[in-house]
C-alpha positions as CSV (number, residue, x, y, z in Angstrom):
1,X,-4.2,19.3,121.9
2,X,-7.5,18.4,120.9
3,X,-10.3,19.3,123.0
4,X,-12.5,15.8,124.9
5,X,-15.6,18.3,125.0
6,X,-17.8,18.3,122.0
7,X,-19.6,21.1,120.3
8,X,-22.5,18.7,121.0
9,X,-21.9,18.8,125.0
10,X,-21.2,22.6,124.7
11,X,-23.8,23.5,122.6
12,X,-26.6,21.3,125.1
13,X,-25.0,23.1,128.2
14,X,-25.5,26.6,126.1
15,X,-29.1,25.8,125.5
16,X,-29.8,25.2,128.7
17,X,-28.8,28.2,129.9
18,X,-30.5,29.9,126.9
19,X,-34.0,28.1,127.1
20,X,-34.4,28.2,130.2
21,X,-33.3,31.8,130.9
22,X,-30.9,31.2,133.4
23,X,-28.4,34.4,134.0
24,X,-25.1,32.7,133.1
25,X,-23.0,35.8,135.1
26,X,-26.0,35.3,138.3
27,X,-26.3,38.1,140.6
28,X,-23.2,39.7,139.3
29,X,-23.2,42.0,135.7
30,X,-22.1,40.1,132.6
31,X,-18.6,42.4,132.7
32,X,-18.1,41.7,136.6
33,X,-18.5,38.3,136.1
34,X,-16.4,38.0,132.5
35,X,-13.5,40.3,134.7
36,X,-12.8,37.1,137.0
37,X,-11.8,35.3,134.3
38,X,-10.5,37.2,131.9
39,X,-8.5,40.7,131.7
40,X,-11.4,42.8,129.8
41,X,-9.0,45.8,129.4
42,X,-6.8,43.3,127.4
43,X,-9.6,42.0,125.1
44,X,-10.4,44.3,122.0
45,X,-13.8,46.1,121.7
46,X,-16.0,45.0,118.9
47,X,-17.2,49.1,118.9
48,X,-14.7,51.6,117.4
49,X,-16.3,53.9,120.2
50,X,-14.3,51.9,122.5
51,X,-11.0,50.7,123.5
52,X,-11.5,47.3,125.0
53,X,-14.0,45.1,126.2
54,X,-15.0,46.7,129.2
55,X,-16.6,49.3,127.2
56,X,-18.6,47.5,124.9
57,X,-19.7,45.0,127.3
58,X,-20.9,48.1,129.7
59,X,-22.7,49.5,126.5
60,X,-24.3,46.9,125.1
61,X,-25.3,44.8,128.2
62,X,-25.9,47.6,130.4
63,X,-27.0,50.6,128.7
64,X,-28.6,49.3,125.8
65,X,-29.5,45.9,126.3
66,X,-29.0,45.3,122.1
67,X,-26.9,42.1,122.7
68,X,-29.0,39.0,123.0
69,X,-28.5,37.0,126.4
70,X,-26.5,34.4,125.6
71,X,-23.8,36.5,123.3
72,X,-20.8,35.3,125.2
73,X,-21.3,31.9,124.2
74,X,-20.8,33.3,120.5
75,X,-18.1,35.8,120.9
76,X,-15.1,35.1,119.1
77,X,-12.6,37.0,121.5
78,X,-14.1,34.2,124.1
79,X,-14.9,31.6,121.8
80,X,-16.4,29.2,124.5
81,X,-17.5,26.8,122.0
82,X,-14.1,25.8,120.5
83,X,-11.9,26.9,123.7
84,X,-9.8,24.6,125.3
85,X,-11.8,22.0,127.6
86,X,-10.1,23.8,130.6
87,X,-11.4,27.3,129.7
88,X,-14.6,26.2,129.2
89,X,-15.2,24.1,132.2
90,X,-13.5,26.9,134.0
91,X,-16.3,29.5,132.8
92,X,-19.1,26.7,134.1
93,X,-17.5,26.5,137.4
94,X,-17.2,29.9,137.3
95,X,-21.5,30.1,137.2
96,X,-22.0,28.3,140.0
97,X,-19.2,30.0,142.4
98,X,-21.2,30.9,145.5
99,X,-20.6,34.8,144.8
100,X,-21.9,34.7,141.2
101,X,-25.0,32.6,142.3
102,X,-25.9,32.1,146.2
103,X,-28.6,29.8,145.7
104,X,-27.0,26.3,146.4
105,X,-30.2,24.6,145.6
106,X,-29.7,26.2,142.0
107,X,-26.2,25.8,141.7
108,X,-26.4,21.9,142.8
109,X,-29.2,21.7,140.1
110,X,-27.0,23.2,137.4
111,X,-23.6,21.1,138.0
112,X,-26.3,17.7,137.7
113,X,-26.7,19.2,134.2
114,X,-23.6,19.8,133.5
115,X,-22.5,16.1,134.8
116,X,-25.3,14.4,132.6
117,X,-23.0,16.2,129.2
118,X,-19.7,16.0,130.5
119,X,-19.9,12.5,131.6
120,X,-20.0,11.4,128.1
121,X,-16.8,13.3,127.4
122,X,-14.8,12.3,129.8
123,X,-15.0,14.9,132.6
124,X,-17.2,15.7,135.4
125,X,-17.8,18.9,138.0
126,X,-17.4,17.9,141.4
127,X,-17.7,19.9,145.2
128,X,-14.0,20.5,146.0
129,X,-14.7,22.2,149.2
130,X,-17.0,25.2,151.2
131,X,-17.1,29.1,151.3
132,X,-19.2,30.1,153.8
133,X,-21.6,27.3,153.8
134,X,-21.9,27.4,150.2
135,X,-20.6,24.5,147.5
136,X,-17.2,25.8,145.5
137,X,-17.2,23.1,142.1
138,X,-14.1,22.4,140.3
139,X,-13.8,20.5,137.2
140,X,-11.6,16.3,136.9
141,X,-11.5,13.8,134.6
142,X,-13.9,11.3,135.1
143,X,-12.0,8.3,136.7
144,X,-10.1,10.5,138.8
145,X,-12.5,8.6,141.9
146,X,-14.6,5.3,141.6
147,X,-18.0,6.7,140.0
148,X,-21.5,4.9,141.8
149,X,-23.1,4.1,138.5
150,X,-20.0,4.2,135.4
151,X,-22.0,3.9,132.4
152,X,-25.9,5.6,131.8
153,X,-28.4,3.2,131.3
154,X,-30.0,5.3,128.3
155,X,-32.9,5.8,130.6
156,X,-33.0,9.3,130.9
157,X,-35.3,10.0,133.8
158,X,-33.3,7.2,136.2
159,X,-29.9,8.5,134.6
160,X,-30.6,12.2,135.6
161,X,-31.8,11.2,139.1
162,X,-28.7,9.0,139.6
163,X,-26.5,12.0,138.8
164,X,-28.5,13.8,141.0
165,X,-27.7,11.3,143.9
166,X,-24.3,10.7,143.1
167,X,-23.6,15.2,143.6
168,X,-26.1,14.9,146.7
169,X,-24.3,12.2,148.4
170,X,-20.5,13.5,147.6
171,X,-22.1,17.2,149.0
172,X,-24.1,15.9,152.0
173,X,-23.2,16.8,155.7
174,X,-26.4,16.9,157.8
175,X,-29.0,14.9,158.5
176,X,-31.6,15.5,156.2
177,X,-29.2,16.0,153.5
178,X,-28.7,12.5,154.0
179,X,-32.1,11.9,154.2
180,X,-32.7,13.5,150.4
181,X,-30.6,11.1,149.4
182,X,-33.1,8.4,150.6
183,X,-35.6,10.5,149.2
184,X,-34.1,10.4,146.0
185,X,-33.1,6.9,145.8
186,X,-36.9,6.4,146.3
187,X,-37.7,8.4,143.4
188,X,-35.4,6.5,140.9
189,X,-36.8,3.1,141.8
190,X,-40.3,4.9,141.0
191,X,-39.0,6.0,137.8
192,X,-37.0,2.6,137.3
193,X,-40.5,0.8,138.0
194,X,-42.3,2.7,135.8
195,X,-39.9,2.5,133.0
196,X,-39.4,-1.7,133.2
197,X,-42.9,-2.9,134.5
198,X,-45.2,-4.0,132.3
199,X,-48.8,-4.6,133.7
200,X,-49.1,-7.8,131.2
201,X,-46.1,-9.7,131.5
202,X,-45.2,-8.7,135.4
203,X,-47.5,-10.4,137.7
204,X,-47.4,-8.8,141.3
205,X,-46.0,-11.6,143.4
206,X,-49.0,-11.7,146.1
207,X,-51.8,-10.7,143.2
208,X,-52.6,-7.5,144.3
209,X,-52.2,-4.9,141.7
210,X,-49.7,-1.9,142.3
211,X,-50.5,1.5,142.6
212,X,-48.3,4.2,140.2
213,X,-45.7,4.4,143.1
214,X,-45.5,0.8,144.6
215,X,-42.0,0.4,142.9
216,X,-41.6,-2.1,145.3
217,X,-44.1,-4.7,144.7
218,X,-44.0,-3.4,140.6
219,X,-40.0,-4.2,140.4
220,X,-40.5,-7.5,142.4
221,X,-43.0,-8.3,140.1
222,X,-40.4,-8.0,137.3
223,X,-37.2,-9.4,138.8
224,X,-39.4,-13.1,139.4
225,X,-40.6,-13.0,135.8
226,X,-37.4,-12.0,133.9
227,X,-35.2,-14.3,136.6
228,X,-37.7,-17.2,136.3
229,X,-37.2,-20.6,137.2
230,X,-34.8,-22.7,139.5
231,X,-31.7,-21.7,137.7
232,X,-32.2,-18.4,138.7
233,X,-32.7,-18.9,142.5
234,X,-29.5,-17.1,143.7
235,X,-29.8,-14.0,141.6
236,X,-33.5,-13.7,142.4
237,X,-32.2,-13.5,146.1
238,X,-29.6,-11.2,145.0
239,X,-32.0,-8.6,144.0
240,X,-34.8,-8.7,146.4
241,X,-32.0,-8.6,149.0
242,X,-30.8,-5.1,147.4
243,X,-34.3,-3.8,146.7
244,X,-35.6,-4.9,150.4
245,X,-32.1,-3.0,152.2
246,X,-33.0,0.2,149.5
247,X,-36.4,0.2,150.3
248,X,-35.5,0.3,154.3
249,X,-32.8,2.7,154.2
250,X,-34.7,5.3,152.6
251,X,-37.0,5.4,155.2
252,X,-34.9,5.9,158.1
253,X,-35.0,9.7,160.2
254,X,-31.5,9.0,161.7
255,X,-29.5,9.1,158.3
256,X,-25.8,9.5,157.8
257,X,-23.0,9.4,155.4
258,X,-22.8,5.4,155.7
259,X,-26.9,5.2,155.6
260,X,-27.4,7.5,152.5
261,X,-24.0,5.7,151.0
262,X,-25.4,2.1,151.5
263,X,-29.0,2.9,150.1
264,X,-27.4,4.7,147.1
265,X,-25.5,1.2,146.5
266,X,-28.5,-0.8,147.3
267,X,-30.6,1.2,144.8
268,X,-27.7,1.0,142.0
269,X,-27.5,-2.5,142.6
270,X,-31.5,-2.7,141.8
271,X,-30.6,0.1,138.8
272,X,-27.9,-1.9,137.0
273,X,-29.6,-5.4,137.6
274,X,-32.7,-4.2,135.8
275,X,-30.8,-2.8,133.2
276,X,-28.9,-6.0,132.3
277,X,-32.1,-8.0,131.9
278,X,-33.3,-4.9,129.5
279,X,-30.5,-5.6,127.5
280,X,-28.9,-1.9,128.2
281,X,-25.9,-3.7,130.2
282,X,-23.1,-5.9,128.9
């Protein structure tokens, strides 16, 4: 069957962990973490010294250190870059299991960039439970649940930050992990204002110029001149009414799940109205 997941996705994920020197096997060594995936003592050694990939692995990533970081990506006997879509998103599950990294800050961080690739293929990493306190991802087609923003906007910034909302809200269960969800939802109608308002063509509604984080009065400012006119009454009400209920949730201390739910939709609402009048919608 042929594979959904592109060389482009996999190569982008790769990179990421390459660039950015992120330990692909975390806290555990490169042969402890390869050994939960795979039988090593059934995988041929690339070193005649050797009689499987235990050994080689151990003597080239332990003792030496002569094999470059990222090898595994590039070894044929895993061949990660041509593997079937279900091996591969089983290794990138496999890097954020809570025993290969404990950070959940980190690991949350990495599945948003695995989302913002996989999306476009088809398939997504989602929080399927808890060990110990700590996130446990598995991988599902996308469409498998109803998704808070379906398509990207091609605005990279306010894509990446809705990503990052949409894992923060599915993993959320305390109070002010709620309340980062306001906090973000805050910071992509920054980045949305930033991105549609232009200090010529947007008059501020009440003349006073905003500051570099007033998304508020910046997308107001927006929504009256690209929904001018009588014609447009109704869906100028429409959006101020989402951008006002966005711009009051995020602010609340007593968040929960239906708080941070409702100002994720609010903000989306904002999100997907601006990007119709951009063009970058329907």
């Amino acid at each position: 069957m042929e594979n959904e997941i592109t060389e482009v996705t996999r190569r982008a994920i790769i990179d990421h962990f390459t660039i950015n020197g992120i330990a692909w096997s975390g806290r555990l060594t490169e042969d402890e973490f390869l050994a939960r995936l795979y039988d090593l003592t059934k995988i041929p050694s690339t070193d005649g010294r050797f009689r499987n990939a235990v050994g080689d692995i151990q003597q080239h990533r332990l003792n030496w250190l002569d094999w470059s970081d990222d090898w595994v990506f590039y070894d044929q006997r895993f061949n990660l870059l041509r593997a079937s879509d279900e091996e591969f998103l089983r290794f990138l599950c496999e890097t954020v299991d809570p025993v290969v990294r404990t950070d959940s800050n980190e690991a949350v961080a990495l599945v948003g960039f695995f989302n913002q690739h996989l999306n476009r293929d088809g398939w997504e990493i989602f929080r399927k439970g808890d060990l110990s306190g700590h996130p446990v991802f598995a991988a599902r087609k996308v469409g498998q649940r109803p998704h808070i923003l379906e398509e990207p906007t091609g605005w990279e910034k306010v894509d990446r930050q809705i990503q990052e909302i949409r894992l923060r809200l599915e993993m959320a269960a305390t109070e002010e992990q709620f309340q980062t969800v306001g906090l973000l939802c805050r910071e992509v109608l920054i980045s949305l204002a930033e991105t549609v308002y232009d200090q010529n063509s947007h008059r501020p509604i009440d003349g006073t110029l905003p500051s570099k984080t007033d998304a508020v009065r910046m997308l107001e400012a927006f929504f009256a001149a690209e929904l001018g006119g009588e014609s447009n009454e109704e869906m100028r009400g429409y959006v101020k009414a989402a951008l006002k209920l966005a711009n009051a949730l995020q602010h609340k201390r007593t968040a929960d799940s239906r708080l941070a739910a409702l100002c994720a939709e609010a903000t989306l609402c904002v999100v997907n109205a601006a990007a119709v009048l951009a063009g970058r919608r329907g």
